[in-house]
matplotlib code that plots the C-alpha trace (Angstrom):
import matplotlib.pyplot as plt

x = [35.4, 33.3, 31.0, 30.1, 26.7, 25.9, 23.8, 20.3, 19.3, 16.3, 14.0, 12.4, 16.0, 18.2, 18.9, 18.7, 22.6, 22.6, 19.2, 20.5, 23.9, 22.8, 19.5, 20.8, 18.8, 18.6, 18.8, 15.3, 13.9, 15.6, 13.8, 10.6, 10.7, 12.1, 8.5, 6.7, 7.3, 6.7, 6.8, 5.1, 5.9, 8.3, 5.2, 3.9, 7.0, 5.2, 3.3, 6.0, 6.0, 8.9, 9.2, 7.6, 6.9, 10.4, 12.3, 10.5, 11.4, 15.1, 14.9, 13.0, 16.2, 18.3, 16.0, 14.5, 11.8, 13.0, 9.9, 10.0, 10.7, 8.0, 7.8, 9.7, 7.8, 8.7, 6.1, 6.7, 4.7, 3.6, 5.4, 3.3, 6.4, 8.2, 7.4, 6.2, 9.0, 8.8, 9.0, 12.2, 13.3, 13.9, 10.5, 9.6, 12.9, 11.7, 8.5, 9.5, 11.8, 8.8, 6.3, 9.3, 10.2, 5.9, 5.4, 8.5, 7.4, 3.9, 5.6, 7.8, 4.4, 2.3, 5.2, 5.5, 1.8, 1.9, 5.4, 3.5, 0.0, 1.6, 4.0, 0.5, -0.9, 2.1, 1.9, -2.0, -1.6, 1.4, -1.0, -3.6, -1.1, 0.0, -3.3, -4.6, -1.3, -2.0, -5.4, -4.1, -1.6, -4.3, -7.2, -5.5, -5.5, -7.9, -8.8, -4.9, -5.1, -8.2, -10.3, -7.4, -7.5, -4.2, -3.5, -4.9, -6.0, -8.2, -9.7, -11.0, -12.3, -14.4, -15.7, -17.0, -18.6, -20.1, -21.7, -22.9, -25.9, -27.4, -29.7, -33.0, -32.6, -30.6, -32.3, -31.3, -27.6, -26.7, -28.5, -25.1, -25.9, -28.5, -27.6, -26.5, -24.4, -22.4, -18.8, -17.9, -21.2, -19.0, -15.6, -13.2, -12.1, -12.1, -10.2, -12.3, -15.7, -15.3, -13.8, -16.4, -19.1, -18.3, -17.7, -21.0, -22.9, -21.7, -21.5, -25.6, -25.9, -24.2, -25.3, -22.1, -22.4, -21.1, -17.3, -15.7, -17.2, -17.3, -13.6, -13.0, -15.5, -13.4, -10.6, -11.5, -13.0, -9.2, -7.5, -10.3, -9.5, -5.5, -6.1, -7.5, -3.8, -2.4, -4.7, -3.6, -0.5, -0.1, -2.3, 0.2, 3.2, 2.1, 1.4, 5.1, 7.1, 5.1, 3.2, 6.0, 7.2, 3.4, 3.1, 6.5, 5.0, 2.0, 3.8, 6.4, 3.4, 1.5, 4.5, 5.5, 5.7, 4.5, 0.8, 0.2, 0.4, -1.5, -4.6, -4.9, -6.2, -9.2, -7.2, -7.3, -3.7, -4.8, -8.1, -5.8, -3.5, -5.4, -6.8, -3.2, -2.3, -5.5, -4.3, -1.2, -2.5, -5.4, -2.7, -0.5, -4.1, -4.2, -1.1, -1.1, -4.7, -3.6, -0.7, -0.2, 3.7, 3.8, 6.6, 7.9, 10.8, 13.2]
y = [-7.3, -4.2, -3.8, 0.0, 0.8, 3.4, 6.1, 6.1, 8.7, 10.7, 9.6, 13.1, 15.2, 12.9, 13.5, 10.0, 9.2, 9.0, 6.6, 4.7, 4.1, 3.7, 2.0, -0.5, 0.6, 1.8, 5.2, 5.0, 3.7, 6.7, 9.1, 7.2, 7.7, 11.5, 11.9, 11.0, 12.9, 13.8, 11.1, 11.4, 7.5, 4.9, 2.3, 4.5, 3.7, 0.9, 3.0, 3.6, 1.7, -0.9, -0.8, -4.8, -5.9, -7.5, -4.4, -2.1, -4.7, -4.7, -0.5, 0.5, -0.3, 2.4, 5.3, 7.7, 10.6, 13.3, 14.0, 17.6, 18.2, 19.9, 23.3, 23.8, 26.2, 28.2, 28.2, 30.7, 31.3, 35.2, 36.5, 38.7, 40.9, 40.9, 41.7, 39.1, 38.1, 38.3, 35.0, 34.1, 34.4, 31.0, 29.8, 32.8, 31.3, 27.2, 28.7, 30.6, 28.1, 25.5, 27.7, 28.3, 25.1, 24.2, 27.0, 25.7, 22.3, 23.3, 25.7, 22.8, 20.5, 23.1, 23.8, 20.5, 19.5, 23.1, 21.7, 17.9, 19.8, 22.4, 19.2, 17.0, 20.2, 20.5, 16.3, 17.0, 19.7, 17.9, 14.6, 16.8, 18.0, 14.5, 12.9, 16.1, 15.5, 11.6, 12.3, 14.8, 11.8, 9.1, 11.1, 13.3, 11.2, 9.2, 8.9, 8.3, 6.3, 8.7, 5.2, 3.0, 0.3, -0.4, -2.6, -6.2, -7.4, -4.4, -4.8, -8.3, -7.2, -4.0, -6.7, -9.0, -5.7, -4.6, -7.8, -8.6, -7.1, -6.7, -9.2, -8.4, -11.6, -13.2, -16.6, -15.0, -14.5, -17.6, -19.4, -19.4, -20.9, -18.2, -15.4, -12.4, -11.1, -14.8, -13.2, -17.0, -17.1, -14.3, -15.5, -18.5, -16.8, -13.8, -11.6, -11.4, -10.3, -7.1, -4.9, -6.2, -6.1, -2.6, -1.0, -2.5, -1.4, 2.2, 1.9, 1.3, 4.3, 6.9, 5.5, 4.7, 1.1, 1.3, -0.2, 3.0, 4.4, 1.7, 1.9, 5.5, 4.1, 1.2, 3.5, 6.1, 3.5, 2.1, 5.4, 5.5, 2.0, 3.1, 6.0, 3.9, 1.6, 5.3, 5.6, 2.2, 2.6, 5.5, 3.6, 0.9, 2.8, 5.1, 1.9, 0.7, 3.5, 6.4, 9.6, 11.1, 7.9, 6.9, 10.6, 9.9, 6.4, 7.8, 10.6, 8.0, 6.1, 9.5, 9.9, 6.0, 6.1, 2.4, 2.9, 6.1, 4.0, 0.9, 3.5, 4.6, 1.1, -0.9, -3.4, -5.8, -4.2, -1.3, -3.3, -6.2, -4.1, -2.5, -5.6, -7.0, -3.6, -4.6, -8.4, -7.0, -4.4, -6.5, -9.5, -6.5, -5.8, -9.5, -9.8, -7.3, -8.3, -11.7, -10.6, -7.6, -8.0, -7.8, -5.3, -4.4, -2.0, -2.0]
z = [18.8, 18.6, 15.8, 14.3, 14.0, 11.6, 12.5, 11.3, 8.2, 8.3, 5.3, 5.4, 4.9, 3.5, -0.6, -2.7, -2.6, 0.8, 1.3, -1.9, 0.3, 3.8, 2.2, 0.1, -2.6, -6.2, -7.2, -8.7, -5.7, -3.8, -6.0, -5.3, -1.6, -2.0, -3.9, -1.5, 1.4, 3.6, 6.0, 9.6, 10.3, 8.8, 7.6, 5.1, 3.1, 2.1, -0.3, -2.1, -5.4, -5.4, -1.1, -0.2, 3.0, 3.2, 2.1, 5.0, 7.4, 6.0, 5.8, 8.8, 10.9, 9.1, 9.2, 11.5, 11.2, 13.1, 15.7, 17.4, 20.7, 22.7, 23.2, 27.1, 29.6, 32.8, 35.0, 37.6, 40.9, 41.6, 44.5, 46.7, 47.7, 44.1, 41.2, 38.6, 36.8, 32.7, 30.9, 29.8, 26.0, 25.6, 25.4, 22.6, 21.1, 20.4, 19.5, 17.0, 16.0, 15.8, 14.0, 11.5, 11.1, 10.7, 7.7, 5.9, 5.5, 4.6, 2.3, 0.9, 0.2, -1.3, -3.5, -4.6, -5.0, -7.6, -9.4, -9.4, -10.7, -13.5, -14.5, -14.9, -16.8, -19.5, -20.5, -20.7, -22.8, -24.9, -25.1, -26.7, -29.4, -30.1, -30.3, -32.9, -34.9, -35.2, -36.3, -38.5, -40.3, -40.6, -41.8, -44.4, -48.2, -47.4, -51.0, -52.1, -54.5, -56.6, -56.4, -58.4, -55.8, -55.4, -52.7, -53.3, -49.9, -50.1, -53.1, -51.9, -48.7, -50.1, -52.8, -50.0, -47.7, -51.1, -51.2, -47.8, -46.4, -43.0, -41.4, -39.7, -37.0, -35.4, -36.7, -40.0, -38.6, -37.9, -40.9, -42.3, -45.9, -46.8, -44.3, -46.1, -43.5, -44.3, -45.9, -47.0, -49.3, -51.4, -51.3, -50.8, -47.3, -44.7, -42.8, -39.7, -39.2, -37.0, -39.9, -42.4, -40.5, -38.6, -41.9, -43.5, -41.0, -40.9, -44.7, -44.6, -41.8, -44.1, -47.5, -48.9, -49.6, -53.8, -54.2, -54.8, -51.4, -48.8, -49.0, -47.7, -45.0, -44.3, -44.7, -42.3, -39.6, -39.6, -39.1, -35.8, -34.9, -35.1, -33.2, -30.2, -30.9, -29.9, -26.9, -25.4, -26.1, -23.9, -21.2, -21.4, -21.3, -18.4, -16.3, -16.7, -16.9, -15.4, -17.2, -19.1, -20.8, -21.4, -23.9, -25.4, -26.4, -28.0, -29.5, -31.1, -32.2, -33.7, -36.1, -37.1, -40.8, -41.2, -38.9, -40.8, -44.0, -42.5, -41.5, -45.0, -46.0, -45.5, -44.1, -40.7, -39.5, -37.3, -35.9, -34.6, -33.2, -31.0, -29.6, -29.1, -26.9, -24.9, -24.5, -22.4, -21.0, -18.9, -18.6, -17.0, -14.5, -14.0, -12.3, -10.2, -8.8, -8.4, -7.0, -5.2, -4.2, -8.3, -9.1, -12.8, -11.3, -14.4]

ax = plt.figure().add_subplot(projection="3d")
ax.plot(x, y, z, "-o")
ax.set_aspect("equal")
plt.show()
């Protein structure tokens, strides 16, 4: 019984139908290797995001890169009696066709490095938008509430960074019964010590250390803490997904109703949230240094 053998496909030519067919592979895949060509041998498709070692070996038996033929001379040998013959148009022919065939594909690359570059420029330029727009959301009011102290969780936390004072030691630091830096010594609990202690600090700096203005300092150094939440986010998202999806993350996050409102108080919300975007984001790095065959090809 006589088995068919399909022809091979030429990675370099062939559109992403036909390498997801003969390929075995998904359509996104396809598009992956289309990206990156061109190809002068069949291993570099292991730089291809989603192409392991064991998917080469499995792939590398269905494709082909065309090589070009060399270029086909006529040498003739002078006659002393007759005349020197002229060379024949053939070989003018094939080189032509070669150099052609040379200027088109550096054509084709330059044109795509240009499309890739002005594509790059546009998200850059759309990024910049988003991130001015976000700031725009979370540091407009900040004084909403004309000093009425409104939410409760606030209220207690600019009472304890009213009260607590900067240390001049470290000894003094952790003397935790007399330390002035201590936020238990003035009241039953705390939020965390980064926001209280940030804000103090920068409170101190400025000046702004009464009740009614610590809390536009706490206020504004959330709407900066939420803004970095925007910044990892768009790391994050461009790491999974690729650039484009990374911008329409941040801009999603720039216009959230709910982070707006949780930057306008002197609150723990936007400070933890930036370090929980971290948390995946270095988990995300971890795994792909510990392991390199690590793929997240949704």
């Amino acid at each position: 019984m006589k088995t068919t053998q399909h022809p091979l496909i030429d990675i370099n030519t062939a559109d992403e139908k036909l390498l997801a067919t003969s390929l075995k592979i998904s359509l996104r895949l396809a598009k992956r290797i289309i990206a990156f060509r061109p190809y002068e041998k069949i291993d570099q498709l292991n730089q291809v995001w989603g192409v392991d070692s064991a998917t080469l070996e499995r792939i590398k038996t269905h494709c082909k890169i065309e090589s070009e033929e060399p270029i086909q001379t006529i040498e003739i040998s002078p006659s002393p009696v007759e005349p020197e013959p002229q060379l024949s148009t053939a070989h003018f022919t094939i080189s032509n066709e070669v150099l052609e065939e040379s200027v088109l594909a550096t054509d084709q690359k330059e044109s795509q490095v240009k499309e890739k570059d002005k594509v790059n420029s546009n998200l850059n330029l759309l990024l910049f938008f988003i991130i001015l727009i976000g700031a725009f959301f979370r540091f407009n009011g900040i004084n909403w509430d004309l000093n009425k102290h409104q939410h409760p969780d606030e209220r207690y936390i600019t009472d304890v960074a009213t009260n607590i004072q900067t240390v001049s030691s470290l000894k003094e630091y952790f003397d935790t019964a007399n330390s002035t830096m201590n936020p238990v010594n003035h009241g039953s609990y705390t939020y965390g010590m980064l926001p209280l202690f940030t804000t103090r600090i920068v409170a101190e700096i400025i000046h702004k250390t009464s009740y009614d203005q610590i809390v536009l300092v706490g206020r504004v150094i959330s709407g900066v803490f939420d803004m970095l939440a925007l910044w990892m986010i768009y790391l994050l998202a461009k790491k999974l997904f690729g650039k484009k999806t990374g911008v329409l993350a941040a801009g999603l996050y720039a216009a959230a109703v709910f982070l707006i409102q949780m930057s306008h108080f002197f609150t723990v919300d936007s400070f933890c949230t930036v370090f929980v975007i971290l948390a995946v984001y270095l988990a995300l790095n971890a795994l792909q240094i510990t392991n390199p065959k690590f793929r997240l090809d949704w």
